[in-house]
C-alpha positions, 0 to 999 in steps of 0.5 A: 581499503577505502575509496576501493570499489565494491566487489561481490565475492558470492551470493548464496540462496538457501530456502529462497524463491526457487532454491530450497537447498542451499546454492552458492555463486562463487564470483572470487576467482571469476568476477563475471556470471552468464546463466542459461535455463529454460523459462520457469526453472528457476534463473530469476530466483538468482535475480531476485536474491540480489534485489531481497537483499538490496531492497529497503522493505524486504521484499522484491516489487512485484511480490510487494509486501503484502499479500493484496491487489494480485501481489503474492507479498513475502509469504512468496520469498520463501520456498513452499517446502522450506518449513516443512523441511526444515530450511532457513529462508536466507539470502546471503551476500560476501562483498571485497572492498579492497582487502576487506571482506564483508559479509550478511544474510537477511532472513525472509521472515521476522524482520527481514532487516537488511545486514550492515554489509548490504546497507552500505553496498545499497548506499553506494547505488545511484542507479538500479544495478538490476536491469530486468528486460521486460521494465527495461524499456520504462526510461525511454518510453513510459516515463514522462518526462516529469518522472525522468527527471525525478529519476536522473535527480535521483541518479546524482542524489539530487532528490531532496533538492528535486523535492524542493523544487517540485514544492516550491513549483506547487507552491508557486501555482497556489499563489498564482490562482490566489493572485488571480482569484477575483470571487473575494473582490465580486463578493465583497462589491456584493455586499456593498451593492446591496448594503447602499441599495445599489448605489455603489456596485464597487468599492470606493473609498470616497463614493463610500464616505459620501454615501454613509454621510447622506444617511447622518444628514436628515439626523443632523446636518453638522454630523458628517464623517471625514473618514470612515473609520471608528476612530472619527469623532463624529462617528464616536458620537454618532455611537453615543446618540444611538445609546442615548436613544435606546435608553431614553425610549426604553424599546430594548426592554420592551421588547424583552418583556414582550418574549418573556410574557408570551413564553409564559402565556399569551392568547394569540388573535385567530389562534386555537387557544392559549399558548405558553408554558402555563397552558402546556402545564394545564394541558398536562394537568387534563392528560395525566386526570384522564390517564388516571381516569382510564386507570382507575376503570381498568383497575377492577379488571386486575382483581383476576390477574392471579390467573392470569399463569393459570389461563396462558397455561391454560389456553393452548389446551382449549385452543382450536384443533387441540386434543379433545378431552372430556375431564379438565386435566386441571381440575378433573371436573368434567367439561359438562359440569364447568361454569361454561359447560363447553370447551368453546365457552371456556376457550372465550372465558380465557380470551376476554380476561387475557384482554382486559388484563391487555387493556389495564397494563396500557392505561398503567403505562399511559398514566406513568407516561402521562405524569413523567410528563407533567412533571418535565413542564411543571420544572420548565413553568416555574424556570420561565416565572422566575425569568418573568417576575423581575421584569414586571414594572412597578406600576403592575403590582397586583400583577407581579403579586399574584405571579410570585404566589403562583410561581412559589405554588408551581414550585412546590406542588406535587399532588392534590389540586394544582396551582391556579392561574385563572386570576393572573391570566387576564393581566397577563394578556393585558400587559402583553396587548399594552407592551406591544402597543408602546413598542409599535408607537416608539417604531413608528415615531421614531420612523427611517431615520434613527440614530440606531439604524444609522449606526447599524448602516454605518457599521456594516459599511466599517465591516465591508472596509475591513474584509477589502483591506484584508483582501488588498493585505493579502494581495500583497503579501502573495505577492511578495510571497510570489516574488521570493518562490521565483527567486528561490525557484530560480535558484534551485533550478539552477543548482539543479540543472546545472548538475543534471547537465553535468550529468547528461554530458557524462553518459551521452557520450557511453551511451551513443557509444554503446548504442552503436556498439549494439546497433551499428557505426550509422546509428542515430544519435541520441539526446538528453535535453532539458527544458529551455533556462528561463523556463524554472517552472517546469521538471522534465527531461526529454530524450530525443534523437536526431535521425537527420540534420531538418527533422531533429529532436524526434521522440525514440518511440516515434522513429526507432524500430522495436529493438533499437527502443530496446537498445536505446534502453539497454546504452542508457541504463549501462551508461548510468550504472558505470557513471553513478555506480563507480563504488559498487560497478556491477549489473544483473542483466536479467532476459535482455535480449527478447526482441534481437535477431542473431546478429544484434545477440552477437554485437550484445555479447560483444559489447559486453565483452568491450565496452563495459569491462570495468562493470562486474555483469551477471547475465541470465537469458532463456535464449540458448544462441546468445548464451552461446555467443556470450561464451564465444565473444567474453573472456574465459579468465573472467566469465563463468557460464553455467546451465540450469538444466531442470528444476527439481521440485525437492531441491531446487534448481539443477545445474549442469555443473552441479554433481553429487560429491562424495562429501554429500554422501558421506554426510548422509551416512553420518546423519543415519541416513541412506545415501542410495538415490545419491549414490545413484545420481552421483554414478549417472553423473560420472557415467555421463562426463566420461562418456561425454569426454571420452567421445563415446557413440550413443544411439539417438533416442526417440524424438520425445526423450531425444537428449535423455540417456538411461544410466543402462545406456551409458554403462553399455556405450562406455563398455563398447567405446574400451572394448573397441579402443583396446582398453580394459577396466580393471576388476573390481575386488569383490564383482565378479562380473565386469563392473561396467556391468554391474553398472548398467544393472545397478541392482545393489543401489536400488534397494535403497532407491526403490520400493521393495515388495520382499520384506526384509528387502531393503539395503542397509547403511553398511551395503551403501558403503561397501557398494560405493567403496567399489565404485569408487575404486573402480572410477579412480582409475580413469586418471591421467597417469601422468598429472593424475588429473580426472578430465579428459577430451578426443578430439576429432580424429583421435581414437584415444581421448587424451588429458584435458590439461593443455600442459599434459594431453597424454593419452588415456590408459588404465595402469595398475599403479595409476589409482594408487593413493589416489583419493576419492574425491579425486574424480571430482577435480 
């Protein structure tokens, strides 16, 4: 039905966490959960199903989900025996909304992706519904106040909008320290001073323009500018006479006949000797003659390299502290009668061949070196003569002549003499002199004041008055830019404060009073606040409390005590949850009560109990006095309280609810498989109800085992109790002895429980049935005679127990027609 609250009808883990056989929590008949368990025995296994099935990653927080920085990631979520035996990791959840039931399971391998059914219940939550005690306490005091209100936002699914808001705040600080940024302005009165030579040290528009015309007057008194911009016309012909300057004088391709005559060559006064492309190309003329040179000496030595395999097999033969022999194993000639005579003569023959065949292969690779290398500046002499040729002047013909003939021979050689350059070298060095000569003669006719310098003066001042324009531009700009982020932040801090009011004012009131249900009628009161209206610029929340009407607004963690924090804590996260989460009202309360005395457990359970009956709670505590008071304080018609009583390695968490049915062993039997340690438990199990309910005397044991009992015990003390209160079991079909004897022994079922040391020892399937087939004739006498009902209680003062059906208590008797058509499972009602 829509509109209907989300109810959870059960949550079963099967492979999970603790859990390695399936185990189910049925919530349909009682809506309300409270498990008590020991610490390490598998209670918050519970918990975590609820946030794996919830959670958007597929995994719980602090696993995380991958295996790094002291996270176990989700190899954790799956039991340690689960593959081994064969058991699907799953949590599954069935959720009723109205008269529709909803169900998924999500695996916790593969994809892990969350089913439909827990999609929509996430989607109903605006506040976290798992409170665990040891984060409870993060709201009111690790938060700041910043992240408190990212949360509350959250609660009321103001999150973008609180996204906005915390950009444009970012945004608006950007803006804020470009406006007041000054380093542009600085370095732009920078420029100017050192452009007018320290006359101007901050921009101004007509000291500027007065400047720029004191540097066209000496030029031409009549050229003055009336604005400085591109556009003015005297600026427009001040560029036209710096052209008609440079052409006339000609400095420009001075200068370019200069670069290039001294890349090809020149003879620099003081210098060690030429440079130029035409000396690297005569220098690697002389090195590759001289690789030859050594080439061509080293060359004879190369008419024994023959031998040169003969003498590096040789050598370790002769080497010093070789084996000594007589005759060359070689040849067989006598050492005696070799050319050398002596072994040392021959070792020395070797070494200095070895070394000359050394020697050769080094000059080879100089003269390979030597001509790559000639060959690289030869392609960069005849590229920089080709730039060079064109730019010699028509009154240097014979200059121009000889450059060309030798460019076109640098060009083509490739062996014999190389190209020669003596002739063309002085007229070289003599253009250079003379075109360095004009140039020096046009700068210093020309002097300070050209038409050209006061064009490059004037258009660095232009550039300098372009970048403070910019700068003024974009002042303006984020300034505007500044006006519309306030307008805006405004705006949605308004929105936004004005639900998050709305928001505090819902929970303030819960939350006082379940802070005074827990604490007292004189507790302090508490306060959400937010900052102050015209205060847009900042995000926080602030959570104070008002001890006294002159000290108000004081921060919880500095005057509550440590359980009035946890309180304080507990009030606000429930307020919230039966606030926001009215489309699924349910919270897991996991360990809450770590740091309360008897008396606020107590006012806890009670709060429970009274002040949020319309949230669906699953509480687990390791804390045995609250767990009690909880069952003391909340309905029975809506709570189910249960006990972990052990952990057990291969099968998981043990309830004390938990019993083997008769329908687990008959499964196995139907597998092919041996119910022995089943039927064992399964009759410990009995034995221990009924004692429990038939008020049976049992010794105490030992201090270290004080609360367990062998089944030998029971058997004996249930024995005692019938045979002092006159009731008699019936025989057993087939026992001779008395079967609460037989019992105490279990002599039967241990051949299929035990290690049997006999060969052929073992029981079988078939001895199985037959001994279970008598247990069960033997327990389904002990029923109610009137209603047929299996649970029984004695009150004090009472020597028979009686049925435990408050419309029945009829007194325990065993009767030859009370089992009759009585079913086997009967015994498990």
């Amino acid at each position: 039905m829509p509109g209907s609250p989300i109810q959870i009808e059960s949550l079963t883990l099967t492979g999970f966490r603790a859990y390695l056989e399936l185990k189910q929590f049925d919530f349909s008949k009682k809506r309300n959960l409270a498990v008590f368990a020991p610490n390490g025995s598998g209670k918050s296994g519970f918990v975590d199903g609820f946030e794996f099935i919830l959670s958007p990653d597929g995994t719980i927080a602090r696993l995380g989900v991958r295996a790094i920085h002291n996270k176990a990631g989700v190899v954790a979520l799956a039991h340690n025996l689960a593959e081994e035996k064969g058991v699907t990791s799953e949590v599954r959840i069935v959720l009723k909304q109205g008269k529709t039931t909803h169900d998924g399971s999500r695996l916790t391998s593969g994809s892990r992706s969350r089913p439909p059914a827990a999609d929509a219940l996430a989607a109903s939550l605006h506040v976290d519904p798992i409170v665990r005690g040891y984060e409870l306490r993060r709201f009111v005091e690790v938060q700041t106040p910043e992240e408190r209100y990212a949360e509350v936002g959250q609660w009321l699914q103001l999150t973008p909008l609180v996204e906005v808001q915390r950009n444009l705040r970012s945004l608006r600080q950007l803006v804020k320290s470009d406006l007041e940024d000054i380093a542009p302005k600085k370095a732009i009165d920078a420029r100017l001073s050192k452009a007018t030579a320290r006359t101007i040290t901050e921009w101004d528009e007509s000291a500027v323009l007065t400047y720029a015309n004191s540097i066209l007057s000496p030029l031409d008194p009549k050229l003055q500018l009336s604005k400085l911009r591109e556009d003015d016309p005297h600026f427009s012909a001040l560029l036209m006479r710096a052209q008609d300057e440079e052409q006339q004088i000609g400095i420009a391709a001075l200068k370019q006949i200069k670069v290039a005559i001294e890349v090809v060559y020149s003879e620099p006064s003081g210098s060690a000797g030429a440079t130029g492309a035409i000396a690297e190309f005569e220098s690697a003329l002389q090195k590759r003659a001289a690789a030859e040179a050594s080439e061509q000496a080293e060359r004879g030595k190369a008419a024994n390299a023959v031998f040169a395999k003969v003498w590096d097999a040789a050598e370790p033969l002769f080497a010093e502290g070789a084996a000594e022999f007589e005759v060359c194993p070689v040849c067989d000639t006598p050492i005696s009668a070799t050319a050398r005579g002596t072994r040392e003569g021959i070792r020395e023959h070797i070494r200095l061949h070895r070394a000359q065949l050394a020697s050769y292969a080094a000059s080879r690779q100089a003269l390979e070196d030597a001509q790559r290398a000639l060959s690289g500046v030869q392609k960069g002499l005849a590229a920089k003569l080709s730039v060079l040729v064109p730019l010699i002047p028509d009154s240097e013909a014979k200059l121009r002549s000889g450059l060309t003939t030798y460019a076109n021979a640098v060009e083509q050689w490739t062996a014999g003499d190389a190209p020669d350059a003596s002739a063309i070298k002085p007229l070289l060095v003599a253009l250079l002199a003379a075109t360095v000569g004009k140039i020096n003669e046009i700068e210093q006719r020309q002097g300070e004041h050209t038409y050209a310098r006061a064009k490059s003066r004037l258009e660095s001042l232009l550039e300098i008055k372009a970048d403070d324009e910019m700068r003024a531009r974009a002042a303006e700009e984020l300034g505007k830019i500044q006006t519309s982020l306030n307008e805006q932040a405004t705006f949605i801090s308004s929105e936004i404060r004005n639900k998050i009011q709305t928001l505090l004012d819902m929970i303030r009131e819960p939350t006082n009073r379940l802070f005074k249900s827990i604490q007292g009628k004189d507790a302090t009161l508490v306060r959400l606040e937010l900052p102050a209206e015209d205060d847009t610029n900042q995000q926080r929340l602030s959570l104070l409390v008002d001890f006294a009407e002159n000290r108000m607004g004081v921060s919880p963690s500095g005057y509550l005590s440590d359980s009035q924090v946890h309180s304080l804590a507990l009030s606000l996260r429930l307020a919230a949850i039966a606030a926001f989460n009215a489309e699924a009202p349910f919270a897991v309360l996991d360990d809450i009560v770590t740091s309360y005395d008897a008396d606020h457990r107590r006012t806890i359970a009670s709060m429970l109990a009274e002040e949020v009956p319309k949230l669906q709670i699953f509480v687990t505590t390791h804390d045995q006095r609250f767990f009690s008071y909880m069952k003391d304080q909340l309905p029975a018609a809506g709570w189910a309280f249960t006990q972990i009583t052990r952990l057990d390695r291969d099968y998981g968490p043990r309830f004390a609810d938990h019993k083997v049915t008769d329908e687990v062993i008959e499964a196995r039997w139907t597998d092919g498989k041996s119910a022995a340690n089943e039927m064992r438990q399964a009759e410990e199990e009995w034995l221990l109800e009924c004692c429990r309910s038939f008020g049976v005397d049992i010794r105490i044991r030992d201090v270290h085992r004080a609360y367990s009992y062998e089944r030998s015990e029971l058997a004996m003390a249930l024995a005692a109790f019938l045979k002092h209160t006159g009731l008699t079991p019936p025989d057993v079909p087939g026992v001779k002895n008395k079967f609460l004897l037989s019992l105490q022994k279990g002599e039967i079922e241990n051949f299929g429980s035990h290690f049997q040391d006999v060969p052929y020892g073992d029981g079988s399937i078939g001895d199985e049935k037959a001994r279970w087939a008598e247990f069960v004739f033997f327990r389904n006498h002990f029923v109610c005679a009137v209603c047929n009902r299996s649970k029984f209680k004695r009150p004090l003062g009472l020597k028979k127990p009686v049925c435990a059906h408050d419309k029945c208590e009829t007194p325990f008797q065993f009767s030859a027609t009370s089992a009759a058509g009585h079913v086997a499972g009967a015994a498990t009602k």
